[in-house]
C-alpha positions in Angstrom: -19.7 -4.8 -16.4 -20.8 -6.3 -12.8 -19.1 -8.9 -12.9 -16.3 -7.5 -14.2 -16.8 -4.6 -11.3 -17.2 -7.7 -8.9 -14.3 -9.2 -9.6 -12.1 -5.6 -9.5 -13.1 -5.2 -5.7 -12.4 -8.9 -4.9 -8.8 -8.4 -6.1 -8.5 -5.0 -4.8 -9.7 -6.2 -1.1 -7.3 -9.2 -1.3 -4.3 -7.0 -2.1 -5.1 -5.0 0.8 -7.0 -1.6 -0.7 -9.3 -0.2 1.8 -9.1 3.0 0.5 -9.5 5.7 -2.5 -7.3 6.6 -4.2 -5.1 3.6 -3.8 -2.5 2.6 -6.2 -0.2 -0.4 -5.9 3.5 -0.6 -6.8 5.8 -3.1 -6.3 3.8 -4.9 -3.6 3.1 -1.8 -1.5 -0.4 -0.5 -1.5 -0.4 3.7 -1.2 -4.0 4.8 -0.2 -6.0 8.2 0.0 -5.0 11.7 -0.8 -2.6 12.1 2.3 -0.4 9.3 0.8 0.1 10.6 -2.6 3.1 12.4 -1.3 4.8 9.0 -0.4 3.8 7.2 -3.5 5.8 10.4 -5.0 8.9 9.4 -3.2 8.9 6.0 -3.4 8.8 6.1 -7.0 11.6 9.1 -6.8 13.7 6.4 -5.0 13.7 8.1 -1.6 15.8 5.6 0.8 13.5 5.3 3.7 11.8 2.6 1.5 14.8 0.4 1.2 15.6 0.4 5.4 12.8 -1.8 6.2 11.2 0.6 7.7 8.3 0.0 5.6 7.9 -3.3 6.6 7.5 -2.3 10.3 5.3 0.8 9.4 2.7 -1.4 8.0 2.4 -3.8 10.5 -0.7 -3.8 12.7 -0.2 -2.6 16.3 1.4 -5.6 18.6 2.8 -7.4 14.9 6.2 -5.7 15.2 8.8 -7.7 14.3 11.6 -7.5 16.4 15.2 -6.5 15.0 
């Protein structure tokens, strides 16, 4: 069960969860209670998802890409 527990958090940490709840779809990690709400649309199909603007969202301050 450790290990098993061990190697859980290794592959949650590489894929970017730093957070609980989190749940990953497609690629996109959706973390803590605030963010259920999103994870709701995304899987609804909402649009905003498919403009990119994801993609500049979760980028790190200074890490914008430039369109």
């Amino acid at each position: 069960m450790k290990a098993e527990l061990k190697r859980n958090t290794d592959e949650a940490i590489a894929s970017g969860v730093f957070g609980v709840p989190a749940c990953a779809v497609d690629g996109k990690v959706f973390w803590g209670l605030d963010a259920l709400p999103m994870l709701r649309a995304y899987l609804e199909g909402d649009a905003w998802f498919s403009s990119g603007d994801w993609d500049t969202a979760a980028q790190r301050p200074g890490q914008q890409r430039v369109r």
